[in-house]
PDB file of N, CA, C, O and CB in Angstrom:
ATOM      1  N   UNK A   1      16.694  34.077   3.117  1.00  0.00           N
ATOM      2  CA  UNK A   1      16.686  32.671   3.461  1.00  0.00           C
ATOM      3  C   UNK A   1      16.004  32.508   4.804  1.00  0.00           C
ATOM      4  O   UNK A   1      16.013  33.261   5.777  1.00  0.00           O
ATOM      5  CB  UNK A   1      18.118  32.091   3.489  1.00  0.00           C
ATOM      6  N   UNK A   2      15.389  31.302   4.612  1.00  0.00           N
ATOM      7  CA  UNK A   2      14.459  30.993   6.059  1.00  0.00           C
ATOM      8  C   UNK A   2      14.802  30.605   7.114  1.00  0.00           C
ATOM      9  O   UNK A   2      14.865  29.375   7.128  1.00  0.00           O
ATOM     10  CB  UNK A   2      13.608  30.167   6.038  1.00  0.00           C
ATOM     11  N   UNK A   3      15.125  31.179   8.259  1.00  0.00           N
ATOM     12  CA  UNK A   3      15.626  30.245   9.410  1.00  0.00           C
ATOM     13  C   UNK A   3      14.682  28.923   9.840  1.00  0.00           C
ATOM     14  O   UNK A   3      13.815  28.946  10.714  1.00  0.00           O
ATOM     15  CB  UNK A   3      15.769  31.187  10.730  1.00  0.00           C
ATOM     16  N   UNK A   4      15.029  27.852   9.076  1.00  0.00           N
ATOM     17  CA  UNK A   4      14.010  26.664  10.012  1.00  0.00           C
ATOM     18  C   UNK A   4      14.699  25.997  10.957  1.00  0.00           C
ATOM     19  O   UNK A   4      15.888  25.683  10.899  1.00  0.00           O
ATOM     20  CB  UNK A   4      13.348  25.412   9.158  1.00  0.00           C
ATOM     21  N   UNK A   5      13.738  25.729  12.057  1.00  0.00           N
ATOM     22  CA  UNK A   5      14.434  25.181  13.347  1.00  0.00           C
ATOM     23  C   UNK A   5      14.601  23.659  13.415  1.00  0.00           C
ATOM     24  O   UNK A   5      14.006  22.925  12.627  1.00  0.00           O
ATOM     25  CB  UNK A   5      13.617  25.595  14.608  1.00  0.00           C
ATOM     26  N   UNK A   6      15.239  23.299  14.159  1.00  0.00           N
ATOM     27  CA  UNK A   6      15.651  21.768  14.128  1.00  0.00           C
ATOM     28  C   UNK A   6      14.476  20.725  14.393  1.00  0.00           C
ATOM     29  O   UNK A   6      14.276  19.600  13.935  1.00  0.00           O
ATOM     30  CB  UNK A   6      16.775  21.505  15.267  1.00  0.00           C
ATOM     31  N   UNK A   7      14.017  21.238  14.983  1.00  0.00           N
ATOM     32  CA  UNK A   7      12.463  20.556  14.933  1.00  0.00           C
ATOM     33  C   UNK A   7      11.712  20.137  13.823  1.00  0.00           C
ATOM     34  O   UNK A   7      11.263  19.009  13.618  1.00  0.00           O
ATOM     35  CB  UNK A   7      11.558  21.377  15.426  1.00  0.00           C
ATOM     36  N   UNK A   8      11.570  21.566  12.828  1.00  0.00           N
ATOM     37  CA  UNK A   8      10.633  21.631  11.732  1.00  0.00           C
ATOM     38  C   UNK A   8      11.615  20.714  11.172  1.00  0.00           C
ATOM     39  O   UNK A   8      11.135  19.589  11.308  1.00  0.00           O
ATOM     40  CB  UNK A   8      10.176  23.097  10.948  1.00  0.00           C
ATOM     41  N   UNK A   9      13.130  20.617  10.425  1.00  0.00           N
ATOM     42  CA  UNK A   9      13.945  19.654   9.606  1.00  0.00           C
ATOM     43  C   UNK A   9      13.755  18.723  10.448  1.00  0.00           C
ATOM     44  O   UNK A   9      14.955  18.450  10.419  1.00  0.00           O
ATOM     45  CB  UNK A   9      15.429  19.919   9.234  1.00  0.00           C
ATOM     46  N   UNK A  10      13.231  17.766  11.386  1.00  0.00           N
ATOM     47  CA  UNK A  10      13.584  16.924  11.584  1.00  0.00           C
ATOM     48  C   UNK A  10      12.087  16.042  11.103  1.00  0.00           C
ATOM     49  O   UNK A  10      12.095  14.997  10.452  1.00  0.00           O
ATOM     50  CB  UNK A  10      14.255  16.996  12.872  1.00  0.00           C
ATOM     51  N   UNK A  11      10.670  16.861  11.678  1.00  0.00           N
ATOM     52  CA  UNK A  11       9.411  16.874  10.918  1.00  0.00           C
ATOM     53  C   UNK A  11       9.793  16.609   9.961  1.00  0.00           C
ATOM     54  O   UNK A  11      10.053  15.417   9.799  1.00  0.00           O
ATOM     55  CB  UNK A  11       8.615  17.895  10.811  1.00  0.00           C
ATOM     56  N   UNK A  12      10.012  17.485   8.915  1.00  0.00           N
ATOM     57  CA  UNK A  12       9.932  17.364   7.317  1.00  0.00           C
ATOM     58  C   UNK A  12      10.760  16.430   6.593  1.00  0.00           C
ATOM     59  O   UNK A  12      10.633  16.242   5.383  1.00  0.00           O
ATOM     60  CB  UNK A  12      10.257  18.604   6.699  1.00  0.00           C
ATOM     61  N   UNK A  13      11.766  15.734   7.457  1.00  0.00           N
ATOM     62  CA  UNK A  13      13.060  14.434   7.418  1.00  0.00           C
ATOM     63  C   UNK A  13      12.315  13.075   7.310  1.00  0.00           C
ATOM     64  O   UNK A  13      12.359  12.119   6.536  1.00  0.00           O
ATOM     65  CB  UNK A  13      14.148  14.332   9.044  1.00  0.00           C
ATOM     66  N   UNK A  14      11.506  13.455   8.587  1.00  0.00           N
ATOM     67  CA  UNK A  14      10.398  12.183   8.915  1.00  0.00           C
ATOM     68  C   UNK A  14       9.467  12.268   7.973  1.00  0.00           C
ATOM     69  O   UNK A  14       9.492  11.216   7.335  1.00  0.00           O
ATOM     70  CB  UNK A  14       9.590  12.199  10.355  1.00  0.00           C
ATOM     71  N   UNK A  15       8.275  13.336   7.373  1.00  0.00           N
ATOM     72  CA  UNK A  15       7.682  13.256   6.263  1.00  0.00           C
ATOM     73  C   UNK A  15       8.217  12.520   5.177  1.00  0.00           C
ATOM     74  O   UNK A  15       7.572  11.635   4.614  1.00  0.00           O
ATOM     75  CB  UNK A  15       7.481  14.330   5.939  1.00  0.00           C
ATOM     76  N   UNK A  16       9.504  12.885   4.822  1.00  0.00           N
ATOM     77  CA  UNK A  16      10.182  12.493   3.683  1.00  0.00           C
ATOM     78  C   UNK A  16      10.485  11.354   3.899  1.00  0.00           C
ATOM     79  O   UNK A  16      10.771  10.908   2.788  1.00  0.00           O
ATOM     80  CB  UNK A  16      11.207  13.172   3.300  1.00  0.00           C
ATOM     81  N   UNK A  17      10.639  10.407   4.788  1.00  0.00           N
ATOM     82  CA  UNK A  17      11.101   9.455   5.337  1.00  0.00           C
ATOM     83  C   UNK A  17       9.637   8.323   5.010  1.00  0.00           C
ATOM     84  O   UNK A  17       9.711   7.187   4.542  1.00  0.00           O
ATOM     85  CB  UNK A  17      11.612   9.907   6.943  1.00  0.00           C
ATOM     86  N   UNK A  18       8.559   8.956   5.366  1.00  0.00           N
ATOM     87  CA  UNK A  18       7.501   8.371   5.196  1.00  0.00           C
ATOM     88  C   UNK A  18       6.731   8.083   3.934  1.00  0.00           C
ATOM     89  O   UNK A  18       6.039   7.092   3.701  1.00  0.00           O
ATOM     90  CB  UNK A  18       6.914   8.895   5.868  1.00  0.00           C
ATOM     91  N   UNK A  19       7.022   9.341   2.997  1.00  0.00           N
ATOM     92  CA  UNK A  19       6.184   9.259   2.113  1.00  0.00           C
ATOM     93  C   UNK A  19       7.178   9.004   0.490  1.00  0.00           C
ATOM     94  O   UNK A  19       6.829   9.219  -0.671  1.00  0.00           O
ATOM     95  CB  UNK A  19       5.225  10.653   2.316  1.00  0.00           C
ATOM     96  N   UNK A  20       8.491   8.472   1.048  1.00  0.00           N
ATOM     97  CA  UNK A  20       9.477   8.152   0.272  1.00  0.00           C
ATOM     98  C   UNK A  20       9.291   7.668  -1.344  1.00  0.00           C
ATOM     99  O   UNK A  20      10.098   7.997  -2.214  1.00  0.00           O
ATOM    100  CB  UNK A  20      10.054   7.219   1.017  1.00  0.00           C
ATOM    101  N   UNK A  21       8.046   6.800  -1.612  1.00  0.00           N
ATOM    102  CA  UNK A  21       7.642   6.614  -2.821  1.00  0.00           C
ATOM    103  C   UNK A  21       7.151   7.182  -3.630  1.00  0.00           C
ATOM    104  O   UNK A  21       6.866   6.739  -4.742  1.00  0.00           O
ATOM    105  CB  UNK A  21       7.189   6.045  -2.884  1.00  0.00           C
ATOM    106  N   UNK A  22       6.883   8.703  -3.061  1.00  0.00           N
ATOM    107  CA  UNK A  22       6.666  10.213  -3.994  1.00  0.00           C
ATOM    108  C   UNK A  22       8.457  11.040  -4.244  1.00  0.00           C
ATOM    109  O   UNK A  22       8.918  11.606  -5.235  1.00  0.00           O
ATOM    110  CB  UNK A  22       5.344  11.628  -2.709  1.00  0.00           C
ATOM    111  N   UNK A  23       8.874  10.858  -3.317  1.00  0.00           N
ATOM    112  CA  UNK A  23      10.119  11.669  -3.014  1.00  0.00           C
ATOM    113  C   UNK A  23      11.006  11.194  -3.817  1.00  0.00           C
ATOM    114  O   UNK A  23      11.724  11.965  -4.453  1.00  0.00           O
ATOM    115  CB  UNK A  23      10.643  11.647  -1.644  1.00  0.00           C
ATOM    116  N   UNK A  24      11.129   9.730  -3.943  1.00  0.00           N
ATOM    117  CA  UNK A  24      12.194   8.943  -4.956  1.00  0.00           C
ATOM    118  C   UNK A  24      13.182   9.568  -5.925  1.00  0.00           C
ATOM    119  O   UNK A  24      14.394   9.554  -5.711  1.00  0.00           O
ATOM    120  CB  UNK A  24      11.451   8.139  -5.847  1.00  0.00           C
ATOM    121  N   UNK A  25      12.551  10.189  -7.142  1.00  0.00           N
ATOM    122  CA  UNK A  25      12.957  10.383  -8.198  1.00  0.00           C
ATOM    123  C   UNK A  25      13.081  11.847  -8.156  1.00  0.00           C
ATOM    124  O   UNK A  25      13.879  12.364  -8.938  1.00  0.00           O
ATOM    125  CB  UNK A  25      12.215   9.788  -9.152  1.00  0.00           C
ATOM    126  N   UNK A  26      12.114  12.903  -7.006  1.00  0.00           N
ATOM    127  CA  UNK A  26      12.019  13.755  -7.480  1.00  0.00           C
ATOM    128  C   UNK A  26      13.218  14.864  -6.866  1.00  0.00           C
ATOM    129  O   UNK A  26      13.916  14.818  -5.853  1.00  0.00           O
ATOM    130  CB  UNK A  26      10.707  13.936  -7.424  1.00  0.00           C
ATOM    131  N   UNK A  27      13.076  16.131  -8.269  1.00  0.00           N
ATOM    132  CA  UNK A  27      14.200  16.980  -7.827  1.00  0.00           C
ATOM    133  C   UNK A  27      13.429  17.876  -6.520  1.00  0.00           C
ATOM    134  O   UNK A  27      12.215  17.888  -6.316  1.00  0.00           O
ATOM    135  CB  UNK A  27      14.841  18.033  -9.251  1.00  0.00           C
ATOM    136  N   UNK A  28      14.658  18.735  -5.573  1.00  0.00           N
ATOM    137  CA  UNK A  28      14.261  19.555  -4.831  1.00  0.00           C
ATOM    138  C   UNK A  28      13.233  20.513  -4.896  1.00  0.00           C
ATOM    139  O   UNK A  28      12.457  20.752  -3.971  1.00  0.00           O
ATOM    140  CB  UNK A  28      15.038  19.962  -4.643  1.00  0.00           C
ATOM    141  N   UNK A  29      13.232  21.158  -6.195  1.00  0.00           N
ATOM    142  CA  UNK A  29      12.185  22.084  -6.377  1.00  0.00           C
ATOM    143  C   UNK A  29      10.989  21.530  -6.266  1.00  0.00           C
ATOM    144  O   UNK A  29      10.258  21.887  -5.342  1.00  0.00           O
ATOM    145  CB  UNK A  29      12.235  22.714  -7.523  1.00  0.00           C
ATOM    146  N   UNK A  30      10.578  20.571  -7.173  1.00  0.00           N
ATOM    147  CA  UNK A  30       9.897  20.088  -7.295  1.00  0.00           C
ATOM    148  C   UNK A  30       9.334  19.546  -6.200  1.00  0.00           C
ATOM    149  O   UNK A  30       8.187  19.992  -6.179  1.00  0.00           O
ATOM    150  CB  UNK A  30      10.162  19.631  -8.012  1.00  0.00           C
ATOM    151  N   UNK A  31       9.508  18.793  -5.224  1.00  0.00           N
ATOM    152  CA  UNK A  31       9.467  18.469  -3.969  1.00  0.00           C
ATOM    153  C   UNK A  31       9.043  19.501  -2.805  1.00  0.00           C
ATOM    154  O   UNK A  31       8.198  19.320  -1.928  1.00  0.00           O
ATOM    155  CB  UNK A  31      10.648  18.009  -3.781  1.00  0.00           C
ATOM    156  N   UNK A  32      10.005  20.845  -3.072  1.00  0.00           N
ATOM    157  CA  UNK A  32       9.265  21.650  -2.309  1.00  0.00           C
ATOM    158  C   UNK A  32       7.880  22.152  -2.596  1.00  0.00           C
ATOM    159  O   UNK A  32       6.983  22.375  -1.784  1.00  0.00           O
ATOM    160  CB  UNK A  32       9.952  22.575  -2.154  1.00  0.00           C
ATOM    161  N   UNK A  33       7.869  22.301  -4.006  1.00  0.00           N
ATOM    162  CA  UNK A  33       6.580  22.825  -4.632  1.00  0.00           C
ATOM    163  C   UNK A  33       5.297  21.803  -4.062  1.00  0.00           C
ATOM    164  O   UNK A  33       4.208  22.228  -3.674  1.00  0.00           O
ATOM    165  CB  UNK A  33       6.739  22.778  -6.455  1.00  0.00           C
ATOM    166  N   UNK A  34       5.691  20.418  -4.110  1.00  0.00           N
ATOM    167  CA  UNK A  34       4.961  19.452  -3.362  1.00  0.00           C
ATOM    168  C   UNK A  34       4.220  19.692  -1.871  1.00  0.00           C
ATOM    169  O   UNK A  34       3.063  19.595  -1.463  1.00  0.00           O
ATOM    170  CB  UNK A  34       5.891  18.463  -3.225  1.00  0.00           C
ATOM    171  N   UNK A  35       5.386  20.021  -1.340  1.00  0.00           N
ATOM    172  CA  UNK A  35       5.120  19.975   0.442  1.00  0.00           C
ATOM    173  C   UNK A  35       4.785  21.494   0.442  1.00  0.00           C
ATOM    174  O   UNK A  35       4.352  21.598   1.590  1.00  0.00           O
ATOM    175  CB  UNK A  35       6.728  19.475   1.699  1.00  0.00           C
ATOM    176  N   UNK A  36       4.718  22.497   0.008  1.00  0.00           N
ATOM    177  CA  UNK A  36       4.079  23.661   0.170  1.00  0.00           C
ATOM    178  C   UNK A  36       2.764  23.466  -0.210  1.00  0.00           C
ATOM    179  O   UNK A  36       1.881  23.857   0.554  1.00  0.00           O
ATOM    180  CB  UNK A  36       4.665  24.692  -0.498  1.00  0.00           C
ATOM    181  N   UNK A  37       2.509  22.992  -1.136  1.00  0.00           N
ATOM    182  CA  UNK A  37       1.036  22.737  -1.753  1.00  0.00           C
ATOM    183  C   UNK A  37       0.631  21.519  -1.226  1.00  0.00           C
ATOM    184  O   UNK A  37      -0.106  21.014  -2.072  1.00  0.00           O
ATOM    185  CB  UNK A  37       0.935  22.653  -3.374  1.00  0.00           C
ATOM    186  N   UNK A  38       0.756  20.615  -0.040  1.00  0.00           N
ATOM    187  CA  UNK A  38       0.399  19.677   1.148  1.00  0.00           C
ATOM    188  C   UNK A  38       0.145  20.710   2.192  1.00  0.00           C
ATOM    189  O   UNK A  38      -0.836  20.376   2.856  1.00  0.00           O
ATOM    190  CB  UNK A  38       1.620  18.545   1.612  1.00  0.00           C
ATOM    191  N   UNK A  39       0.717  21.963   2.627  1.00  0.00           N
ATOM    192  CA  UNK A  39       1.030  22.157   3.934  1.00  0.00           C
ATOM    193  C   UNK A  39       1.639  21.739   4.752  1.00  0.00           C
ATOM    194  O   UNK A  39       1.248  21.867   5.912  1.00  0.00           O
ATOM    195  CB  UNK A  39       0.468  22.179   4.380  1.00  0.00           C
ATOM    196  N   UNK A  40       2.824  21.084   4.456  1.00  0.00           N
ATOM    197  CA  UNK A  40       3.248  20.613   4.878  1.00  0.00           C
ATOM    198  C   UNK A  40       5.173  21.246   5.717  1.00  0.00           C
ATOM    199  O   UNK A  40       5.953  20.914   6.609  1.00  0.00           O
ATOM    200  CB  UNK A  40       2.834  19.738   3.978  1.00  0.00           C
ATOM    201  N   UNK A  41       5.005  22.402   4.509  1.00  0.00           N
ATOM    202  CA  UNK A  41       6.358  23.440   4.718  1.00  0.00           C
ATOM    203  C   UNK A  41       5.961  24.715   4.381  1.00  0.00           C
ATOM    204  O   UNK A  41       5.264  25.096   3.440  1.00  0.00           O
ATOM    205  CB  UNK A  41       7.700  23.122   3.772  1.00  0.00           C
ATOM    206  N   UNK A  42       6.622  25.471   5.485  1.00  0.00           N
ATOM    207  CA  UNK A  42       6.385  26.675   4.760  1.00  0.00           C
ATOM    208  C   UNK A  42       6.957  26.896   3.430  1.00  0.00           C
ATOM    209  O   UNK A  42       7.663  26.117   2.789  1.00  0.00           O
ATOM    210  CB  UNK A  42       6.780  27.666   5.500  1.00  0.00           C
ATOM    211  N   UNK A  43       6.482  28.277   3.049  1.00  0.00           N
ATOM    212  CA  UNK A  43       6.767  28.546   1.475  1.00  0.00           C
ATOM    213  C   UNK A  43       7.961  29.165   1.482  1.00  0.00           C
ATOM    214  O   UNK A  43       8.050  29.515   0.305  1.00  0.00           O
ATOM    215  CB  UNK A  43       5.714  29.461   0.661  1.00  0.00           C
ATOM    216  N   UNK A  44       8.963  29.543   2.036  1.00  0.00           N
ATOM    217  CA  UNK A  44       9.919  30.280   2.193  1.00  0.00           C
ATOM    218  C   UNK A  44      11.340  29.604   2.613  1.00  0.00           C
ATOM    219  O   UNK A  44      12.462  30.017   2.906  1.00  0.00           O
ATOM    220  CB  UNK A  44       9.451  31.168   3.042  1.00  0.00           C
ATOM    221  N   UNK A  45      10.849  28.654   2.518  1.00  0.00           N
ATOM    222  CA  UNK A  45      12.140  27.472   2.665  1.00  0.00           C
ATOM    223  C   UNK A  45      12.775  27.527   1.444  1.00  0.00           C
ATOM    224  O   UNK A  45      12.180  27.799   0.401  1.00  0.00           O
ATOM    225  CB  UNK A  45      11.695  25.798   2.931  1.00  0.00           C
ATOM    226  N   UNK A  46      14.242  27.223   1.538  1.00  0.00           N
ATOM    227  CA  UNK A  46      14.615  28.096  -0.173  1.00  0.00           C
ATOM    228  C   UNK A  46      14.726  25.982  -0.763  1.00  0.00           C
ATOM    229  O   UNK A  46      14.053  25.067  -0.289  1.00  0.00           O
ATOM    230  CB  UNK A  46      17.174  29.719  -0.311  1.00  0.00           C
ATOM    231  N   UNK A  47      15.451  25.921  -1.508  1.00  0.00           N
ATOM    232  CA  UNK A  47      15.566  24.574  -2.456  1.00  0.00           C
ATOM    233  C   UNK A  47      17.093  23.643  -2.318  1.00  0.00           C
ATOM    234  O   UNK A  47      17.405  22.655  -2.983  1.00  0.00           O
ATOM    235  CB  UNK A  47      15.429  25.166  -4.206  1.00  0.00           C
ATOM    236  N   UNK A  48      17.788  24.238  -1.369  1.00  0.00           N
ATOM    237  CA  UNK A  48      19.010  24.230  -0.766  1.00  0.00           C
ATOM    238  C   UNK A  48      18.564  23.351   0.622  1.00  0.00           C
ATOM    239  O   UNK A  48      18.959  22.195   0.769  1.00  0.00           O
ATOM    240  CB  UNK A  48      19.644  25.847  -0.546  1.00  0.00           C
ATOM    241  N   UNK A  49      17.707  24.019   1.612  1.00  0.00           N
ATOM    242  CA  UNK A  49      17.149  23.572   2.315  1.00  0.00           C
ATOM    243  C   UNK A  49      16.502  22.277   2.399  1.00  0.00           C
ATOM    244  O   UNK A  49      16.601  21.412   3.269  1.00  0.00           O
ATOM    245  CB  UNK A  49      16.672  24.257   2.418  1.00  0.00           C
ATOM    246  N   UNK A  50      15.894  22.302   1.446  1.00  0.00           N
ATOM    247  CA  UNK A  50      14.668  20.784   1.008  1.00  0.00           C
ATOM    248  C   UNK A  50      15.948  19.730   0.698  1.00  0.00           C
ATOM    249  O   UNK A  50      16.003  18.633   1.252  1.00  0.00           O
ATOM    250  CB  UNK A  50      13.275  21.039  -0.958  1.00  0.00           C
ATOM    251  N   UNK A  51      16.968  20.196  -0.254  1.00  0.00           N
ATOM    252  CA  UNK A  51      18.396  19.324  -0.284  1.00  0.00           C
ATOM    253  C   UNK A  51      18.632  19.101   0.902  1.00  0.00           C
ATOM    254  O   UNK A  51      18.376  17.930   1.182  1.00  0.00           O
ATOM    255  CB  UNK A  51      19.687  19.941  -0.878  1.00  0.00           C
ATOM    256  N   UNK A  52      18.994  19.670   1.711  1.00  0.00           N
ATOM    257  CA  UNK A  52      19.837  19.401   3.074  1.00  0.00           C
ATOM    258  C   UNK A  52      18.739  18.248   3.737  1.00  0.00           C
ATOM    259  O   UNK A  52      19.062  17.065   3.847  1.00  0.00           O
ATOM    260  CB  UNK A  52      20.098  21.070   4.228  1.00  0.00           C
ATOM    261  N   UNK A  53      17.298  18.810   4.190  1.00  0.00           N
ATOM    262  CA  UNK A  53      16.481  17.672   4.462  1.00  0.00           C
ATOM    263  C   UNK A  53      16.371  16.341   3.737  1.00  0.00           C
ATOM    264  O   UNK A  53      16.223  15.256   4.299  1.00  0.00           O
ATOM    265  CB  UNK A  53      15.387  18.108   4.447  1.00  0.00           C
ATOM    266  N   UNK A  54      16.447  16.517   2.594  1.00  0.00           N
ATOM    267  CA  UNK A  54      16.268  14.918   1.843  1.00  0.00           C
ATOM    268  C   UNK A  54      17.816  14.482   2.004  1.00  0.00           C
ATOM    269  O   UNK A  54      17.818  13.287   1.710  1.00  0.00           O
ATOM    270  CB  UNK A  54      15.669  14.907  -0.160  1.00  0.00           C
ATOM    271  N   UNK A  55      18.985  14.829   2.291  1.00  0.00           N
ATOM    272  CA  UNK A  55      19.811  14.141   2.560  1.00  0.00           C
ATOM    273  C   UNK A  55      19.936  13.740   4.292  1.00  0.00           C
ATOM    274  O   UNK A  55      20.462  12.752   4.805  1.00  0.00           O
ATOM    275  CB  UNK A  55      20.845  14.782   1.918  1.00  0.00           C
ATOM    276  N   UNK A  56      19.324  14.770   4.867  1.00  0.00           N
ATOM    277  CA  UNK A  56      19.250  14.146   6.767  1.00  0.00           C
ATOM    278  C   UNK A  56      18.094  13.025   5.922  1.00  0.00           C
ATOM    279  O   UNK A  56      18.326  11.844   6.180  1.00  0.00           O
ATOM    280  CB  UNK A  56      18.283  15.714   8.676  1.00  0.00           C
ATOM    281  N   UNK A  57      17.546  13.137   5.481  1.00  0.00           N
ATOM    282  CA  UNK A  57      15.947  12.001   5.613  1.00  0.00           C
ATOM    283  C   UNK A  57      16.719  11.009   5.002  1.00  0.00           C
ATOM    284  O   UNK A  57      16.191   9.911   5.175  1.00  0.00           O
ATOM    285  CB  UNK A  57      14.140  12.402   4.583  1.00  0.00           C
ATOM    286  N   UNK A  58      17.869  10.943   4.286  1.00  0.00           N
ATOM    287  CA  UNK A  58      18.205   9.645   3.621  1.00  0.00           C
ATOM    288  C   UNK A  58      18.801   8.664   4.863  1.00  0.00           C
ATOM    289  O   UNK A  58      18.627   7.446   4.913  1.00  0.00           O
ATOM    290  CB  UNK A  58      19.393   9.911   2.313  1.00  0.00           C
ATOM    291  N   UNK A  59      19.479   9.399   5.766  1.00  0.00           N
ATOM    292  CA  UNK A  59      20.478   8.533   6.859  1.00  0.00           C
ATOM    293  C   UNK A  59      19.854   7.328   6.974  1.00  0.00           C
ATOM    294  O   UNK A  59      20.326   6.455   7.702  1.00  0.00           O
ATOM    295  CB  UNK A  59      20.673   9.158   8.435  1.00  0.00           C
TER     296      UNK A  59
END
């Protein structure tokens, strides 16, 4: 599992935050598979992770 720092989740909170009308419907995997293939996350972020961010990005 990847240590990401509070910085990068808070980045990738705000991405998600921004680009919300892709993110909507979709599941975690899927989503990560998204933002890895943007560059937007590293690839080693597990799918647990991307959960935890799309729920900080929901606040």
């Amino acid at each position: 599992m990847s240590c990401l720092t509070r910085k990068l989740q808070q980045n990738l909170a705000k991405y998600i935050k921004k680009h919300n009308q892709c993110t909507a419907n979709t599941s975690p995997a899927v989503l990560k598979n998204q933002l890895v293939s943007k560059g937007v996350c590293p690839s080693d972020v597990t799918v647990d992770q991307i959960n935890e961010i799309v729920r900080l990005a929901s606040r």
